[in-house]
C-alpha positions as CSV (number, residue, x, y, z in Angstrom):
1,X,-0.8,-4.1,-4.0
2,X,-2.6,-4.8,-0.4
3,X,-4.2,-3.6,2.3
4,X,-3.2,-3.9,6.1
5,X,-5.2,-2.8,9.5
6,X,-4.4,-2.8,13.1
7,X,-6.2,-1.7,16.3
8,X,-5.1,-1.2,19.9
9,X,-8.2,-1.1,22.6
10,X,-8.9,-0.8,26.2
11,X,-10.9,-4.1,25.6
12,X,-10.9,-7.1,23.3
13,X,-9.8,-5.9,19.6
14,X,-10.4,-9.1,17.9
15,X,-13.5,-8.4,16.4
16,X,-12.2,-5.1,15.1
17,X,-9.0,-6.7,13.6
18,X,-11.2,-9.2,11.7
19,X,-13.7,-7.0,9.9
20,X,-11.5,-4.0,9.9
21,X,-8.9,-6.2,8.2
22,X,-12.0,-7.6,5.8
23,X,-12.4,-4.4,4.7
24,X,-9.0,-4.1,2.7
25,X,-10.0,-7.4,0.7
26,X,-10.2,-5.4,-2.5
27,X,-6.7,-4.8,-2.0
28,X,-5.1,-8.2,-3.0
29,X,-5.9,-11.7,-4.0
30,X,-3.2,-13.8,-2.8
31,X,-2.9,-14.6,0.8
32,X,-4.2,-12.7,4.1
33,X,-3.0,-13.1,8.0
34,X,-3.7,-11.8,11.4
35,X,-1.6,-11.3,14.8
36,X,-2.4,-10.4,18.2
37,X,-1.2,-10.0,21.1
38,X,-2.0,-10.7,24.8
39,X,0.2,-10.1,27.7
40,X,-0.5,-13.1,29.1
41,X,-0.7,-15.3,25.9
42,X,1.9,-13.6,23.8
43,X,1.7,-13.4,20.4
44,X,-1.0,-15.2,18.1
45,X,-0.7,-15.9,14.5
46,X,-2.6,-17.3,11.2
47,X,-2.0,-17.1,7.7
48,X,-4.3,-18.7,4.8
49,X,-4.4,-18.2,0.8
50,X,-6.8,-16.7,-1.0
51,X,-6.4,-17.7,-4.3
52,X,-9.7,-19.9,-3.6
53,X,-11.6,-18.4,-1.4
54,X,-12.1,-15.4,0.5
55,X,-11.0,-13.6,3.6
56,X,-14.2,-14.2,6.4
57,X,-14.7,-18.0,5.3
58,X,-11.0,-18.5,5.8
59,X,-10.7,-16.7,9.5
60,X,-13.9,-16.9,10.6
61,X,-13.8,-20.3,12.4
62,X,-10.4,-19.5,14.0
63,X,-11.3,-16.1,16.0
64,X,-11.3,-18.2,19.1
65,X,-7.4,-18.6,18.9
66,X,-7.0,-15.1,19.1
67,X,-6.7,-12.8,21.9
68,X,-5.9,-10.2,23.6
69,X,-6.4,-5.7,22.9
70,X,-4.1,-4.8,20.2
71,X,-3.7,-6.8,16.5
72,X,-2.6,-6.7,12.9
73,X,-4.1,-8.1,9.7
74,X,-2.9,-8.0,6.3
75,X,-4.6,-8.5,2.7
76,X,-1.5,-9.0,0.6
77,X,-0.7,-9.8,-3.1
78,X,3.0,-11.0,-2.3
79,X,4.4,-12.9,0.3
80,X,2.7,-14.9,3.3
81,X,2.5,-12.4,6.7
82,X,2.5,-11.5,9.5
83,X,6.4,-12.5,10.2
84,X,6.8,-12.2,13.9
85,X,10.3,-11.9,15.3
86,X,12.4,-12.3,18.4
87,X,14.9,-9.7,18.9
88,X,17.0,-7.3,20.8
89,X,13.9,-5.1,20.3
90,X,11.6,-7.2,22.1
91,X,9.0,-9.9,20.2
92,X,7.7,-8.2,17.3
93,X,5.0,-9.1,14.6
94,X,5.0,-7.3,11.1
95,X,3.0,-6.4,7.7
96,X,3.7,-4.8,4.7
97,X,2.6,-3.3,2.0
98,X,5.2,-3.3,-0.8
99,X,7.1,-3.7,-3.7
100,X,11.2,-4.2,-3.3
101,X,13.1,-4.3,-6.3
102,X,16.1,-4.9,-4.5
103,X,15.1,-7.9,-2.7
104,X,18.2,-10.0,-3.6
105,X,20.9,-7.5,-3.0
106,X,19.7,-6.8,0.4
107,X,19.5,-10.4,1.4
108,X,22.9,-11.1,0.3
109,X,24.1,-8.3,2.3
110,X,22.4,-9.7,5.1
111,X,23.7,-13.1,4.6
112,X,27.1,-11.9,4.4
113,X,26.3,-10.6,7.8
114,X,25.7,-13.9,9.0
115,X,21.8,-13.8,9.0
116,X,19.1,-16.0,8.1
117,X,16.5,-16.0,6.5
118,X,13.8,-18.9,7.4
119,X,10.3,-17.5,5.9
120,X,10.5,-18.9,2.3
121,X,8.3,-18.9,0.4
122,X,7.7,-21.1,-3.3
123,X,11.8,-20.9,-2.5
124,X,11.8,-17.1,-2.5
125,X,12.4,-14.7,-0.2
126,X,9.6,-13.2,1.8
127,X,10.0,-9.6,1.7
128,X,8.2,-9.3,4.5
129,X,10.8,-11.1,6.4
130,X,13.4,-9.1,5.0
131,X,12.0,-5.7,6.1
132,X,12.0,-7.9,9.9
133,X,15.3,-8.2,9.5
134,X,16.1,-4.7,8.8
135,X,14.3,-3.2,11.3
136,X,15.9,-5.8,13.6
137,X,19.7,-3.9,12.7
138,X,18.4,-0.9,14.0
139,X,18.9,0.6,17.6
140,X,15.7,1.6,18.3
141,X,12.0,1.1,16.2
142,X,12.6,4.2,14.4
143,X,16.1,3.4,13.5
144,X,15.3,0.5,11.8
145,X,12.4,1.3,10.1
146,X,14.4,4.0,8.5
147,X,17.3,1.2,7.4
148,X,14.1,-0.2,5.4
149,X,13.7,3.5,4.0
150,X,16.8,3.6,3.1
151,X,17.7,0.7,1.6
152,X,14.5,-0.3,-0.1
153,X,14.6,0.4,-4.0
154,X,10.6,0.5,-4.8
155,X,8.0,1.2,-1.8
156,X,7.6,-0.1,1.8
157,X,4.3,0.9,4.1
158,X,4.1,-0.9,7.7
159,X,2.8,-1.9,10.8
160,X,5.0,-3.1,13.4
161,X,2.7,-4.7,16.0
162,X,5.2,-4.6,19.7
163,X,4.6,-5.5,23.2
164,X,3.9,-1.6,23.5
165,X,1.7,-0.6,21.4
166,X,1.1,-0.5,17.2
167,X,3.7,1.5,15.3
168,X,2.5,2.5,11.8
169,X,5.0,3.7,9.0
170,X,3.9,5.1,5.4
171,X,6.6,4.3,3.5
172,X,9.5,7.1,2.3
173,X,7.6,8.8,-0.3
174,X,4.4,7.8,0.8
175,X,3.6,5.6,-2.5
176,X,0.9,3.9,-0.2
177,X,-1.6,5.1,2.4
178,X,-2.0,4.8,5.9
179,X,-5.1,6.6,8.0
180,X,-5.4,6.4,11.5
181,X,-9.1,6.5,13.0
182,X,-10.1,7.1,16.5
183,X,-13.0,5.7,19.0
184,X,-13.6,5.4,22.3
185,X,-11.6,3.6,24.0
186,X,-9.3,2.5,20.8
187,X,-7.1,3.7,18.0
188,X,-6.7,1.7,14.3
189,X,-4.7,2.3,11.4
190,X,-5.8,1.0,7.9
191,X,-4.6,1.4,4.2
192,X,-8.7,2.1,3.3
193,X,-10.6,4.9,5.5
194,X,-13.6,2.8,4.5
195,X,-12.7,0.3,6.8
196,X,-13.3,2.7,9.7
197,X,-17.4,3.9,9.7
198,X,-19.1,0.6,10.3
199,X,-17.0,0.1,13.4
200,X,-17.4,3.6,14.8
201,X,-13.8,5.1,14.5
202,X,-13.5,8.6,13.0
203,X,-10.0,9.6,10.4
204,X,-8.2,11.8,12.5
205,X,-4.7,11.7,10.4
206,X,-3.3,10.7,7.3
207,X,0.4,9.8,8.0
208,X,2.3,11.6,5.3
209,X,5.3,10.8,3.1
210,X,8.0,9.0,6.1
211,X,5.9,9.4,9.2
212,X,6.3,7.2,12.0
213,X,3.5,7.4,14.4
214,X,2.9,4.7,17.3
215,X,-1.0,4.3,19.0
216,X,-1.8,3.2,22.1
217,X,-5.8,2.3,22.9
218,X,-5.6,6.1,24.3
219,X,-3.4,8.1,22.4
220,X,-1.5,8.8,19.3
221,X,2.3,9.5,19.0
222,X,4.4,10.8,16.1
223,X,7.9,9.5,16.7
224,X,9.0,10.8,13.3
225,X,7.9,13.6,11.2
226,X,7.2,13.6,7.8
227,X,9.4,14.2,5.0
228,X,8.3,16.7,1.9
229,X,8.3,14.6,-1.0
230,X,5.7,12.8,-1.5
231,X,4.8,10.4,-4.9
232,X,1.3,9.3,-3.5
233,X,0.3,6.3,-6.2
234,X,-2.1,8.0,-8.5
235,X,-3.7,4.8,-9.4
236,X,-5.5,4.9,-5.9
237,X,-8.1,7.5,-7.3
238,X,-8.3,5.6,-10.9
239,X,-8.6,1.5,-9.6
240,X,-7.4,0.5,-6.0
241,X,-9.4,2.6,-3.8
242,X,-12.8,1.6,-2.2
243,X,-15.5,4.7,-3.7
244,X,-15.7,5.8,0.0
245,X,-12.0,6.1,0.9
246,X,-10.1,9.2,1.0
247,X,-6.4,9.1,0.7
248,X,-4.9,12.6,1.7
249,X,-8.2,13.8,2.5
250,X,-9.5,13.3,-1.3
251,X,-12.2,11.1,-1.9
252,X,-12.2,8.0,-4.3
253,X,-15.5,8.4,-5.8
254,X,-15.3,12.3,-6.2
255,X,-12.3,12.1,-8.2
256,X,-13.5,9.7,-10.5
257,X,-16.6,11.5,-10.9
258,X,-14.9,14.7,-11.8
259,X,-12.4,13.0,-14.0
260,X,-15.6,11.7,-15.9
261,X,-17.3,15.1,-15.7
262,X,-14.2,17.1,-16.9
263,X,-14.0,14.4,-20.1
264,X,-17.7,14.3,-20.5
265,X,-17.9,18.1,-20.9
266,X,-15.1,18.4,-23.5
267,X,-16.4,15.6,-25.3
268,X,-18.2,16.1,-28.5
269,X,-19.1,12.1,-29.5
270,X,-22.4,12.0,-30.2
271,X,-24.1,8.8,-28.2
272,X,-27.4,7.6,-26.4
273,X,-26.4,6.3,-23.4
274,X,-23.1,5.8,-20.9
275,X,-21.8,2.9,-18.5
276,X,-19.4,2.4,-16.9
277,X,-17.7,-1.0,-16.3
278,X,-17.5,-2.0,-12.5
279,X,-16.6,-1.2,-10.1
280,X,-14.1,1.6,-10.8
281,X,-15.3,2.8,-14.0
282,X,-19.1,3.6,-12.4
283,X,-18.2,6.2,-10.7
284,X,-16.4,7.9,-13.9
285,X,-19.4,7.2,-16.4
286,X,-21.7,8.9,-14.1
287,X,-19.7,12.0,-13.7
288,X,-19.4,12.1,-18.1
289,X,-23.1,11.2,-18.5
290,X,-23.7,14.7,-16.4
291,X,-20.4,16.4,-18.3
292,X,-21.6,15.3,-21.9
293,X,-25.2,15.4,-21.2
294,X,-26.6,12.0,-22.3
295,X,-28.0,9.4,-19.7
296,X,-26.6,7.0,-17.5
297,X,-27.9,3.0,-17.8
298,X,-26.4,0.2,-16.5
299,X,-25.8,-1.6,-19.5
300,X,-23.1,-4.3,-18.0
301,X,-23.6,-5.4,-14.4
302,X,-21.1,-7.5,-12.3
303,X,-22.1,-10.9,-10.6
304,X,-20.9,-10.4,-7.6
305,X,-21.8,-13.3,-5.4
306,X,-18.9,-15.7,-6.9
307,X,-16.5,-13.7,-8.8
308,X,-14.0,-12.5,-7.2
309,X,-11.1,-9.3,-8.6
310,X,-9.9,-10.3,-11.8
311,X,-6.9,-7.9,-11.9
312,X,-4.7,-10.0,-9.8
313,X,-3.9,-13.9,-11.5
314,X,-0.7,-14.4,-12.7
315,X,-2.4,-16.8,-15.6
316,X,-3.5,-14.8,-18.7
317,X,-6.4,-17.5,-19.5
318,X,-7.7,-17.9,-16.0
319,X,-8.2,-13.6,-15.9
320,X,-9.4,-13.7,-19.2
321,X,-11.5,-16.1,-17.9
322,X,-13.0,-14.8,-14.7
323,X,-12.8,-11.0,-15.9
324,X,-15.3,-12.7,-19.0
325,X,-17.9,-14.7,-16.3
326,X,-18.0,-11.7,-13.7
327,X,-19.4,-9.3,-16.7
328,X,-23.3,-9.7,-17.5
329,X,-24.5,-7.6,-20.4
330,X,-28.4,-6.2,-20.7
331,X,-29.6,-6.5,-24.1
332,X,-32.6,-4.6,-23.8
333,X,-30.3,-1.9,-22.8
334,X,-27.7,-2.2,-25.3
335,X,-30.3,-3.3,-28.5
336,X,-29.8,-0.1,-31.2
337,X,-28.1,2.1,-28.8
338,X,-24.6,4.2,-29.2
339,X,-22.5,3.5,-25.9
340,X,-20.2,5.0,-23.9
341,X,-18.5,2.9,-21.8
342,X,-16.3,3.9,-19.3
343,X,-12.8,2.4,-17.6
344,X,-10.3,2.9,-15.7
345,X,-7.5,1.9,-17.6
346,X,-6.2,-0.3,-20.2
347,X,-3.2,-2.7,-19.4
348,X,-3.1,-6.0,-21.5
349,X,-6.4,-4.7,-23.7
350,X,-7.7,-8.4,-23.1
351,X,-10.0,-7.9,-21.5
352,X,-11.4,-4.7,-23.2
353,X,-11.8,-6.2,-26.5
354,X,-14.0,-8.8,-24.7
355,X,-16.2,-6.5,-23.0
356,X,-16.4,-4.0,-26.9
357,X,-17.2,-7.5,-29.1
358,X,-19.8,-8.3,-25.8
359,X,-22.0,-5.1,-26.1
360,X,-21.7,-5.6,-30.2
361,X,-22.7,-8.8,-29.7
362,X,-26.3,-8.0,-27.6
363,X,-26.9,-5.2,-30.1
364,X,-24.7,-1.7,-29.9
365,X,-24.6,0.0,-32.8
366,X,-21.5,1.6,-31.9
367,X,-18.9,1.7,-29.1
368,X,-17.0,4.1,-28.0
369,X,-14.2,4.0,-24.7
370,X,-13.6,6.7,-22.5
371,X,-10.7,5.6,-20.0
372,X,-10.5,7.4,-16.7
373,X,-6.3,7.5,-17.1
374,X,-3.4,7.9,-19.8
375,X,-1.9,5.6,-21.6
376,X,0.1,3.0,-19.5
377,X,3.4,3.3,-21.4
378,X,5.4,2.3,-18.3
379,X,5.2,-0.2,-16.1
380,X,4.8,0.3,-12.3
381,X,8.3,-0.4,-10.7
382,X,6.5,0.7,-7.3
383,X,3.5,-0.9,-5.9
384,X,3.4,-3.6,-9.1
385,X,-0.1,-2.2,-10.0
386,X,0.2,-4.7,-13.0
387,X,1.1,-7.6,-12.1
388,X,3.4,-7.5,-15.4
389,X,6.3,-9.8,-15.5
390,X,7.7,-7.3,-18.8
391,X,6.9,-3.7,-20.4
392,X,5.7,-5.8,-23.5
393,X,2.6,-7.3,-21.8
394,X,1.0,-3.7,-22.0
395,X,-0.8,-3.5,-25.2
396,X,1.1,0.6,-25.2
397,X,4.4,-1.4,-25.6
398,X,3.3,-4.0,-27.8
399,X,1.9,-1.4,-30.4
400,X,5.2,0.6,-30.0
401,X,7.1,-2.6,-30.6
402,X,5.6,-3.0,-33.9
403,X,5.7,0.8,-35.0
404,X,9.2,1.4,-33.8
405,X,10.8,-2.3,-34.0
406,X,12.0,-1.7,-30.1
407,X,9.2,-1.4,-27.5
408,X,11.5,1.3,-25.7
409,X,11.8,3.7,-28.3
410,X,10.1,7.0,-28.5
411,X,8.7,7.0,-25.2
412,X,8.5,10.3,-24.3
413,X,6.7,11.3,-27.5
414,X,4.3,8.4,-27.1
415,X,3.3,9.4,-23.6
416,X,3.0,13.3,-24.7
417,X,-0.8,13.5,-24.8
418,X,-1.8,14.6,-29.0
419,X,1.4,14.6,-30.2
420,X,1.6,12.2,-33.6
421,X,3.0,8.9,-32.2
422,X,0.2,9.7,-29.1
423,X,-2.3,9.5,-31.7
424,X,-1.4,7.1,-33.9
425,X,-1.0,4.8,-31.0
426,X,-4.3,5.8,-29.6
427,X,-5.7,5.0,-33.5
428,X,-4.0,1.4,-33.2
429,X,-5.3,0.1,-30.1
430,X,-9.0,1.2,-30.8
431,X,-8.4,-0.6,-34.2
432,X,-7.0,-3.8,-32.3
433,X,-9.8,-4.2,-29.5
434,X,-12.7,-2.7,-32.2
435,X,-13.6,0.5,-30.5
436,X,-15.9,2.5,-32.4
437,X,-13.4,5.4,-30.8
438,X,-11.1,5.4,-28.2
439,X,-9.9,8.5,-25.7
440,X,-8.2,8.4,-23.1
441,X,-8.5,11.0,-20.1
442,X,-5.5,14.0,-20.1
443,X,-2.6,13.6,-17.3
444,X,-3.8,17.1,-16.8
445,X,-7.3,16.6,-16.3
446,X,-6.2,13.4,-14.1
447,X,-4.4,15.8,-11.5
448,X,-7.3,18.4,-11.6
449,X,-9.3,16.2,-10.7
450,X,-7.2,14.4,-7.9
451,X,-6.7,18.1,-6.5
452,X,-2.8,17.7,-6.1
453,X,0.2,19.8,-7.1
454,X,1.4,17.3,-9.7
455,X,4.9,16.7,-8.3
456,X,3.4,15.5,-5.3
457,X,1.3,12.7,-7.2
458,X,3.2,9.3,-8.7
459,X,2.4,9.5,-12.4
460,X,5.3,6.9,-13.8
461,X,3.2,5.0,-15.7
462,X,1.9,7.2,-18.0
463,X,4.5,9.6,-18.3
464,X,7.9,8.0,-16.8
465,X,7.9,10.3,-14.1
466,X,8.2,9.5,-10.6
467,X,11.5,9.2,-9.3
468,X,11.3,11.8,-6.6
469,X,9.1,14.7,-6.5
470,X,10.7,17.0,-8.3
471,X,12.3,18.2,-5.0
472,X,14.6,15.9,-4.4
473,X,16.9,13.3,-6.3
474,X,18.0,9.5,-5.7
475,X,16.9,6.1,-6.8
476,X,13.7,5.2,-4.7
């Protein structure tokens, strides 16, 4: 996915920029870059991987090349950024947070126009670049940033970092977040609210499905109004989101403890104790333990020091392998006790069967998973929640595959929640990973719990919905 941050100030932002961008490292695995600006300097610019290491140990030494009161960083899971860009606009720097399926077919449109494209990257095109190019077609900010919305098949969130100020855009069906916080003195917009209390700025608005908003170090302007349908990504709530962000004014960790309090309760398993797997599955077990009425224990911790998010690496082994060294089970917990375990979702089902034979292995007499979400029948052709390069790397697929003899057939009646195929599937994979018993959380209970009117939540991947909100029609 990624996370991005920006901040304009009366005074040196630098400092601001660099943790506030920190903050979003939970968002993304690959790469991570910062820009500033100074009137006197220009523009400043650095870009690093993080495949091996982490955001601070990577930037930390190289604060002193950066100056000036306004500044962009970016955690990102695709393509190297910031691009910054020389145009009829003025000097521009810009991050994203997206996922264009279209990529090719608006580059050769481009090309065709004559333009270049000079940001590649593993001989790719940097989508980052792209959107750059877009906006640069436009007659104004606005216009172009709305080419992008237009054009873009997929999702596209932004901050546009100009001589004059930050403008931030959420993109067209607001997929993605973006909050704006407030201090004296200094304005910031951030994917992650939680990047805004340890340096002292309050949320004052959540940019909504469209918006275009530009900040100054004193003041906050909306140069486009939101649209009315929105698709925010309901996998925020379930995985991405940092416990103490709210997106839309909903808080992570109180939706996943209500999801796990609304299972718990209609539960009727009979166990000693519940966990929950970390991070994301903690909050849900500890909601169910109060729903269902048995204790909570951590029974698996996570070694946090050295392993970093496992979600992310394109290598099956090397997740397998990290998601396996990054999990430390407690015997004397687990010896000759019934677990529940919590999750948030099962994609591959890897890495679940690892963590069921695990707690077998130090002494569980029985197992049983309770996942936060539905059944990912669909893959995510919006933020790329995955990281799946095909359908048939979800274990939902794989199992339909082998029931059906096509892993697209029958899809509606596998995603319907207790209908036959729903059950038998459900049956299959807790046979395959060797779950004592396996449920999986209600798409209803899901949007309770979020707080939403369902058509203005993205819930493609368990149900194939999510084209539009019901209130409107197209492709995006």
């Amino acid at each position: 996915m990624g996370g991005f941050f920006g901040t304009i100030a009366k005074s040196d932002c630098v400092n601001d920029l660099f943790y506030g961008t920190d903050y979003n490292s939970h968002l993304g695995t690959r790469r991570a870059g910062m820009a500033t600006y100074d009137p006197t300097l220009g523009f400043s610019r650095s870009i690093h991987s993080l495949e091996r290491d982490y955001f601070r140990s990577k930037f930390e030494d190289e604060l002193e090349q950066f100056h000036g009161c306004q500044g962009i960083g970016i955690i990102s899971d695709t393509d190297p950024q910031p691009i910054i860009v020389n145009s009829h606009l003025g000097k521009f720097a810009v991050v994203t947070v997206a996922k264009i399926n279209n990529q090719r077919e608006i580059a050769d449109r481009l090309l065709a126009k004559r333009m270049h494209f000079s940001e590649m990257s593993a001989n790719k095109i940097n989508q980052t670049e792209l959107v750059a190019l877009l906006i640069n077609m436009g007659n104004s900010f606005v216009d172009g940033i709305n080419k992008v919305f237009e054009q873009v098949e997929g999702s596209c969130s932004m901050l546009v970092l100009t001589e004059d100020g930050i403008i931030a855009a959420r993109d067209r069906y607001g997929r993605t977040p973006i909050a704006i916080g407030r201090k004296e003195g200094a304005y910031a917009a951030s994917s992650e609210t939680s990047s805004f209390p340890n340096l002292d700025y309050m949320p004052v608005h959540d940019l909504g499905p469209g918006e275009i908003v530009k900040i100054k170090a004193d003041s906050m302007e909306v140069l486009q109004a939101p649209g009315d349908c929105e698709q925010i990504c309901s996998f925020l709530w379930v995985y991405y989101g940092f416990p103490s962000s709210d997106y839309n004014g909903i808080n992570v960790e109180d939706v996943r403890e209500r999801n796990g309090f609304i299972m718990g309760e209609e539960d009727d398993t009979e166990a000693d104790i519940v966990c929950g797997v970390p991070d994301s599955g903690v909050g849900m077990a500890l909601g169910y333990a109060e729903g269902h009425g048995i204790p909570y224990k951590r029974a698996v911790l996570k070694y946090t020091p050295t392993w970093p998010r496992s979600f992310t690496p394109g290598d099956q082994s090397r997740r397998r392998l990290v998601a396996k060294m990054k999990l430390i089970p407690n015997r004397a917990i687990l010896t000759n006790r019934r677990v529940v375990f919590c999750d948030d979702s099962i994609v591959r089902g890897t890495q679940l069967r690892d963590n069921v034979k695990m707690f077998f292995d130090y002494g569980a007499k029985e197992v049983h998973a309770r996942i936060s979400c539905p059944p990912l029948v669909f893959g995510c052709p919006f933020i790329n929640f995955t990281s799946s390069k095909t359908d048939l790397e979800l274990i939902t697929r794989r199992i339909i595959n082998g029931f059906e003899g096509a892993p697209d057939k029958n899809l509606e009646k596998y995603a319907t929640t207790d209908s036959p195929e729903y059950q038998r599937m459900v049956e299959e994979i807790a046979h395959q990973l060797g779950i004592t018993t396996l449920k999986f959380n209600k798409i209803e209970n899901l949007i309770r719990s979020i707080g939403m009117p369902k058509h203005r939540v993205c819930t493609h991947c368990f149900d194939g919905s999510g084209i539009g909100c019901g209130k409107c029609t197209g492709k995006k």
